[in-house]
C-alpha positions in Angstrom: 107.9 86.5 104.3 108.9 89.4 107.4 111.3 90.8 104.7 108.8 91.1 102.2 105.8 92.6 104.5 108.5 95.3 105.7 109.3 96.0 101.9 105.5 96.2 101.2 104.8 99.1 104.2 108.0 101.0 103.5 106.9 101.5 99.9 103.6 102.4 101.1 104.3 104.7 103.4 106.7 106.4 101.3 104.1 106.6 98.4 101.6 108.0 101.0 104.2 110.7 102.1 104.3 111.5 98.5 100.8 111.4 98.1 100.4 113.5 101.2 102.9 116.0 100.0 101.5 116.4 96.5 97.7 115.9 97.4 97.4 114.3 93.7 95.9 111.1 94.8 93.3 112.2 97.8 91.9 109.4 99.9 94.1 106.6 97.8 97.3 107.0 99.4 95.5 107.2 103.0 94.0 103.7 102.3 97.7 102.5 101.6 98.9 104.0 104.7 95.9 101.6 106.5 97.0 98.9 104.6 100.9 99.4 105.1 99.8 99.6 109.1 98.1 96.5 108.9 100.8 94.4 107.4 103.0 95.4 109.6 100.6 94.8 112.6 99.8 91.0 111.2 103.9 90.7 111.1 104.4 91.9 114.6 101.4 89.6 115.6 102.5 86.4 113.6 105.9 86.5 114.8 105.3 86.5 118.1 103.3 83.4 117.6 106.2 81.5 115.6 108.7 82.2 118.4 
């Protein structure tokens, strides 16, 4: 599951730095940079609670 939350933000952030490179998709890729943020916050968070 840590794997697979990592995988999720690095593909978000890397679509936002496309995104905010090209401007083509405005707000949209900023709310996946939030999201990617936040999954990688609730990892940090829940693994500290499993060890």
């Amino acid at each position: 599951m840590r794997s697979l939350l990592y995988l999720i933000a690095v593909i978000m952030v890397i679509g936002w730095l496309i995104g905010f490179i090209g401007y083509s998709l405005g707000g949209l890729i900023h709310i996946l940079l939030v999201i990617a943020v936040i999954s990688i916050l609730i990892d940090v968070i829940g693994g500290r609670r499993r060890v």
